[in-house]
Phi, psi and omega in degrees: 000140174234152170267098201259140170267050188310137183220135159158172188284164191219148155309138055249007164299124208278093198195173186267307214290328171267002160283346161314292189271039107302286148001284186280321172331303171286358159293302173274341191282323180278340177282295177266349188191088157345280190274049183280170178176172236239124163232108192251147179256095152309096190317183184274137174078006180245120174243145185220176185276112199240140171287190195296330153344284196279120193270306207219137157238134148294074186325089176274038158222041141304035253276319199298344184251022146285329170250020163265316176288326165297323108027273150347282192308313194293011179289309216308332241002065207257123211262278181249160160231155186214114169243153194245139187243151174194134191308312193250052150280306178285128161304143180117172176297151204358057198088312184311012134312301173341329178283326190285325172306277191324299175275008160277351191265142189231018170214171212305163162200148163242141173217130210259101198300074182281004161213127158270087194260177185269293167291047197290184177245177188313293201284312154021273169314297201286289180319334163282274197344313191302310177274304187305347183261355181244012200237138177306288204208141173261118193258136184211150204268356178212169173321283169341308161295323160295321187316304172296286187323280165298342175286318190256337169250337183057033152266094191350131192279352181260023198240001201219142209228119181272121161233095190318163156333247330334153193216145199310177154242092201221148192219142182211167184300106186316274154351306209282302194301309199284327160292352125323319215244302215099019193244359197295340166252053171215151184277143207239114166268148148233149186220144153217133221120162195284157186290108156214193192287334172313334195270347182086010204277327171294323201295300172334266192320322165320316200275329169340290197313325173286312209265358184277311197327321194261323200230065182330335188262023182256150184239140192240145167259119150245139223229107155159159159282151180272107216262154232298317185282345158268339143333296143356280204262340175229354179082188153242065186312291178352284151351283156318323190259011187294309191278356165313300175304313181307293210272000179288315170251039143073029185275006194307323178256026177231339175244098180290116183258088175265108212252086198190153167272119198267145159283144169351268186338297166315304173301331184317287189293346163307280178298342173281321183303319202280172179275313164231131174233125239251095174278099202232039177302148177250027193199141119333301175282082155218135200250327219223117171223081156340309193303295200277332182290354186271331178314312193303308201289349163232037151077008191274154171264184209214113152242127161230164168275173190293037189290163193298331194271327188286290183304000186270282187297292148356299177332139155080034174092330171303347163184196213213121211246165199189168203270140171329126192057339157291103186278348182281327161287338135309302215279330177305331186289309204283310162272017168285293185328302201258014177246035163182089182289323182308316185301334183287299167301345142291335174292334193264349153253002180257332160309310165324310213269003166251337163325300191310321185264033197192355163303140208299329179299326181305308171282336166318295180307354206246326183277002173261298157327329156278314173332280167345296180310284197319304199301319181307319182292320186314310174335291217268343142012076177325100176347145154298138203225143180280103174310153173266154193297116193249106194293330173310294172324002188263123155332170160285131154304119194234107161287021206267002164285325177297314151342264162332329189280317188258128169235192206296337169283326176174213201261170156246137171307314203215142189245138170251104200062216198239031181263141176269145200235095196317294206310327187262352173104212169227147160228157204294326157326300179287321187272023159276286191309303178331307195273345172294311203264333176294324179257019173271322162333285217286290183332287184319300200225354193060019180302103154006289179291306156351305190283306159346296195279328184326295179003287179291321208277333181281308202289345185281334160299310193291301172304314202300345208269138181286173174292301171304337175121322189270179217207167178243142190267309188248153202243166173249170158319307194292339152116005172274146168294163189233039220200139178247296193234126162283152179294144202307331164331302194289330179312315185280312199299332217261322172323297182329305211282324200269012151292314195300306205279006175264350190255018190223335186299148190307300181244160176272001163299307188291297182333330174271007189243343159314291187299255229325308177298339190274332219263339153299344195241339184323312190301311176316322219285342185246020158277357203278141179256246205004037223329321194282347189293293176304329183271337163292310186288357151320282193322321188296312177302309213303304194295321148332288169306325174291014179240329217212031175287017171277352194271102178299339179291314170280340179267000167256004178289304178313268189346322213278293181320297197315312197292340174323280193300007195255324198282327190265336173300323191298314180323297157240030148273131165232182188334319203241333167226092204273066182206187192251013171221176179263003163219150167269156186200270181229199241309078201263326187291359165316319196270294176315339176287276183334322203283316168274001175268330180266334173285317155349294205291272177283022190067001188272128165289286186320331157349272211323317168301312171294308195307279189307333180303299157344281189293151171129305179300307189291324174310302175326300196303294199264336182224046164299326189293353182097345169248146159303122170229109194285184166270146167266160146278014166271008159177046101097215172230019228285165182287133176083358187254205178251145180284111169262134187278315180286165178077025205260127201242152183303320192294338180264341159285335189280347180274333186279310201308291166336268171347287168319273187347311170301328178264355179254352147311307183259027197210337190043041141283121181294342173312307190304303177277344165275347150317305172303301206280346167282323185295332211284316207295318166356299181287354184244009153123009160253087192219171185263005162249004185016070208210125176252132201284340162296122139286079187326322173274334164277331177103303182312177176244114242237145199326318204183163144254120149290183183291320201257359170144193206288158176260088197286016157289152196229063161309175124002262189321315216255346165312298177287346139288341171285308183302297182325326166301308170300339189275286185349285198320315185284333183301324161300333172323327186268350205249124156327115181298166169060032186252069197272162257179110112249043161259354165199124189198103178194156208354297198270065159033135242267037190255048172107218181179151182212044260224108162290320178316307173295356193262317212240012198253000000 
């Protein structure tokens, strides 16, 4: 006996797919698993009378009662879970909530695929890949589809279980149904499922006419509601224009419109009624046809277009196939049918006879034997062990989105996808970071292209910069500023990068054009209002000092600052909150960091105590889930308040990345450094949509995660926070555990120093 979670829409949701997994439900619960039970998916704004079966619902643009039915399930003691997927079942962009559910699961899963497209799109693509990697066996109803699935997905065949359609097994008296209907003396076409444009329903009616001329007594059924997203979205133009077509070719007593959702019993009694029944689809790409396996499956002959499930089933004489849109070739097959009835009567016994073998008791049996199989392996299954951080898994370092991004004057801010986009410009932030992440490169890996580019990002600094010390942030195209004085942000981020690049730079040209802008903006550092403004110009000193720790003017400059941020964490810690605001908001691990980079420096415990606490607090927020679950901007966090989860930006993972990284410098606690490799993983898809915001094919990095899936635009800010993460990430790979380093502990980790400053001071 087994216990199965069956997850997808259900009946009484007017729906195919949950008339399936109705179907199979009852197949399987009574034979192999009583206590099975039904976890359904709620369109938005819909409630149903659901039987007793379904224990839990899924709100679907719900993304929280996605990890509540997961939960649910692992409660269960539930042997498998099976889920049926179609891209516009799940809330989110093409679905990806559907990952969170998934990867959220602590017991086996099949998971049963009803759309295969040929062409997916990036998230598509990506979202298959993910449930075929969480899932024991992937099940799909044709050939055709394994077919896709390894060509097109790099999904294994030995990962995919070919299982037909099932079909009720319900049956009636030919004659009798057709005098019930009201039909015995007319040839009866038929087409039925919901109504669009996709279905091809004009191909029919166009065809009508030659075949009414010989055989005056045919009638075409078109049998279904018109479906609920073209409702939505079109009303029922569609229809409408059906029926236009009927009375434009005077067809009014030959095309019957049954504008209903049908019951079993009814489609039944249809399909048994009819003479042909009719698939008239405009697209290939459909892998999976519910419609035609119920034809096949009470024994009706079948004309369809070539569609990929039609042209499958079809095969070996079982119906009759006729070209996308041809209605004159539609009309030639249906009269050859019906002016020589032996060929009908062969199509119609040999579809019984594949009919026989596809009844849902029949298919019941074939998905409880695989079930047996997944469960036996699962058994045998070695306990899960908490893994060390597997470095294969990292791309290669790739500059060619930063490439793409930057011309001679600098980085461009925002990217459209992964084209850069001239209307919004440059700003003085990115080509801060772009230099920051360019001499970690160079520091790092020796990249070539990385030594190139420093250049440009310093001189864009170097112009941006005022006679006063303060620098203007954003350029139009045209190479003018849009700006007099830029925000104290942009102010800090570009100090941080020209500290790094004075304890780092390659050459001593760039080191001398690093000291002039910094020791010009040096004037500025205790007019900053901002706390992240004081915690970038930390980072800035911090790296300046490690080249240059004799200079007391700076380290007591540092001091001044620290204590700023010292001052305002006392300020609003209380019991219960541990921060340097009445909120969280945006680059927050930044202020706990600065707080262990100034304690570093100057040796001070009260830091060092605010600095852990802090991260300690922030940690408690974001990484309950076992994964980084950043704060969103899309309503930040306040205190007494709700946590927004959307809206999650790259720069706060790269910070978080930071942050760890600083406390297992300063302490070689492995907790600390497996922490960094959870903050890292964020950008590769252990996220709370678990969708990874790195592009493998552009190299960029995509904007944000939202409430509804990833902002696949890749600027500047958020590339460049993928990389800096990466630089981190990859330097551990070199550092002895349980070794802390705090004689050099900065972005790339703690491995020496080959430092022009020290060449040149």
């Amino acid at each position: 006996m087994m216990k199965i979670a069956l997850v997808g829409t259900y009946r009484p949701r007017q729906c195919g797919i949950g008339s399936f997994a109705k179907n199979l439900f009852d197949s399987l619960s009574h034979a192999i698993a009583p206590e099975s039970f039904v976890v359904a998916i709620n369109d938005p704004g819909s409630k149903y009378d659901y039987p007793p079966e379904v224990q839990f619902i899924i709100d679907q643009d719900d993304h929280d009662t996605y990890l509540k039915a997961a939960e649910f399930i692992n409660q269960q003691g539930v042997d498998i879970c099976l889920i049926q997927h179609e891209y516009g079942l799940f809330g989110g962009q093409n679905g990806v909530y559907v990952l969170s559910l998934l990867h959220s699961l602590d017991v086996p899963l099949i998971s049963t695929l009803h759309t295969v497209l040929k062409k997916p799109s990036y998230n598509e693509l990506y979202i298959a890949r993910e449930i075929a990697k969480l899932s024991q066996r992937v099940v799909v109803m044709a050939d055709k589809a394994v077919e896709l699935l390894e060509a097109h997905y790099d999904i294994p065949t030995t990962n995919i279980t070919v299982i037909p359609h099932g079909v009720p097994d319900i049956r009636y008296e030919r004659e009798a149904v057709r005098r019930e209907l009201g039909v015995a003396d007319k040839k009866v076409l038929l087409t039925f499922g919901f109504i669009g444009r996709n279905k091809g329903i004009e191909t029919v009616i166009a065809a009508l006419p030659t075949v009414v001329s010989q055989y005056p007594e045919t009638v075409y059924v078109v049998l279904g509601k018109t479906h609920p997203n073209v409702i939505k979205h079109s009303g029922e133009e569609y229809r409408l224009f059906l029926h236009r077509l009927v009375k434009k070719l005077g067809l009014e007593a030959h095309v019957t419109f049954l504008n209903q959702y049908a019951s079993q019993q009814d489609l039944f009694k249809y399909l048994n009624a009819s003479d042909i029944y009719i698939t008239p689809y405009l697209s290939e790409a459909q892998i999976t046809s519910g419609t035609l396996s119920y034809a096949l499956g009470v024994g009706a002959a079948v004309v369809s277009t070539p569609y990929w499930h039609a042209a499958e089933l079809l095969s070996d004489g079982r119906g009759a196939l006729f070209d996308f849109n041809a209605s004159h070739q539609l009309a030639e097959v249906l009269l050859d049918l019906f002016g020589h009835p032996e060929k009908l009567a062969a199509m119609r016994s040999k579809a019984l006879q594949f009919g026989e073998n596809v009844t849902w008791p029949k298919i019941g049996e074939v998905y409880s034997d695989l079930f047996r199989q997944v469960v036996l392996h699962a058994a045998v299954r070695p306990a899960k062990k908490d893994p060390a951080f597997d470095r294969s898994i990292l791309p290669p370092l790739r500059l060619d989105h930063v490439v793409r991004l930057t011309d001679s004057t600098g980085i461009f801010q925002h990217a459209t996808y992964g084209i850069p986009n001239y209307h919004e410009g440059y700003c003085l932030d990115d080509n801060a970071r772009a230099l920051l992440m360019a001499l970690m490169a160079y520091r790092r890996a020796k990249d070539e292209t990385a030594l190139r580019y420093i250049p440009i990002y310093l001189a864009y600094i170097h112009y941006a910069q005022n006679d006063n010390g303060t620098f203007r942030n954003f350029m139009g195209f045209d190479r003018r500023f849009l700006d007099e004085v830029g925000s104290e942000d942009a102010f800090g981020r570009a100090i941080w990068a020209i500290g790094y690049a004075m304890a780092h730079a390659p050459k001593d040209a760039y080191f001398q054009v690093a000291r002039n802008i910094f020791f010009k903006a040096v004037p500025q550092f205790e007019r900053l209002q901002s706390i992240r403004s004081v915690a970038n110009t930390i980072f800035g000193l911090y790296h300046y000092l490690k080249s240059h720790p004799m200079d007391d003017g700076m380290m007591e400059l540092t001091h001044k600052l620290a204590l700023r941020l010292y001052n305002e964490y006392q300020e609003h810690r209380h019991a219960d909150w541990h921060w340097y605001e009445s909120l969280l908001a945006y680059d927050n691990a930044l202020l706990p960091l600065a707080m262990l980079r100034a304690a570093e420096l100057l040796n001070d415990d009260s830091f060092r105590r605010v600095g852990f606490e802090s991260m300690a607090f922030l940690e408690k927020h974001t990484m309950l889930k076992g994964h980084l679950s950043l704060v969103g901007n899309e309503g930040w966090f306040r205190r007494d308040g709700l946590f927004s989860r959307f809206d999650q930006q790259p720069v706060d993972a790269m910070a978080t990345v930071l942050l760890f990284l600083q406390a297992y410098n300063m302490t070689g606690e492995p907790h600390y450094l497996q922490s960094v490799y959870t903050a890292f993983m964020w950008f590769l898809g252990e996220n709370d949509l678990r969708m990874s915001l790195y592009d493998f094919e552009t190299g960029g990095c995509c904007d944000g995660l939202e409430r509804d899936g990833v902002n696949r635009n890749q600027g500047a800010e958020s590339t460049l926070a993928y990389l800096i993460s990466y630089l981190a990430v990859q330097q551990t790979f070199e550092k002895p555990a349980n070794r802390p380093s705090v004689k050099e502990t900065d972005e790339d980790s703690a491995i020496g120093t080959d430092s022009m400053a020290d060449a040149t001071s």
